[in-house]
Phi, psi and omega in degrees: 000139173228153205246125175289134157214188152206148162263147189192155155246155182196122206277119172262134155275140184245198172315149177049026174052045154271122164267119191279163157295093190231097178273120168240144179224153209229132190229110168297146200232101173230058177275183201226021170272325191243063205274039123329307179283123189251347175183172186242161169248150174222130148240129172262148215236132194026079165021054183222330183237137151240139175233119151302161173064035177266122195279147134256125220237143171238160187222123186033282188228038215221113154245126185263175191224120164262162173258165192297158207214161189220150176272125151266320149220179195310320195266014184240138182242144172252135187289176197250306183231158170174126212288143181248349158264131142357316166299315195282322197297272169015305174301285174339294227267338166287318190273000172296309156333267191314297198311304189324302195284302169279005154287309182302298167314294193305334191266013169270305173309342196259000000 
């Protein structure tokens, strides 16, 4: 089986304008249990953390990043992870987009 990805790096502000390293890599998803789900994200942060499984989901004409997440009970989910100011989330989920959007151009081109 082989597997498409596209990779990008791209610089984040974290607290106190330290800029992190942040390599996100875009895995296209096209199963037929969740067909929402349009790829999955990996990000890795100064080569030092990775967090997996970041859904990127479109809901009617619209796609948002859910983050990785666990069942507590049947109807309730818990993020695993997840960026806590706001500034940052805002950041993350943009340049995860944007990867999202040039992966796509690229599997176009080809």
């Amino acid at each position: 089986m082989e597997y498409n990805f596209f990779r990008t790096t791209v610089e984040l502000n974290g607290e106190q304008d330290e800029t992190m390293n942040t390599e996100i890599t875009i895995r296209p998803y096209a199963g037929e249990s969740q067909p929402n789900i349009r790829a999955f994200a990996s990000l890795c942060f100064n080569g030092v953390f990775v967090c997996d499984n970041i859904r990127i989901v479109e809901d009617g004409d619209k796609l948002f990043v859910s983050m990785p997440r666990r069942r507590i009970r049947a109807d309730e989910y818990r993020d695993i992870c997840h960026p806590v100011k706001r500034e940052f989330r805002e950041q993350l989920y943009a340049a995860i987009l944007e990867a999202y959007q040039q992966s796509e151009q690229e599997q176009n081109v080809e």
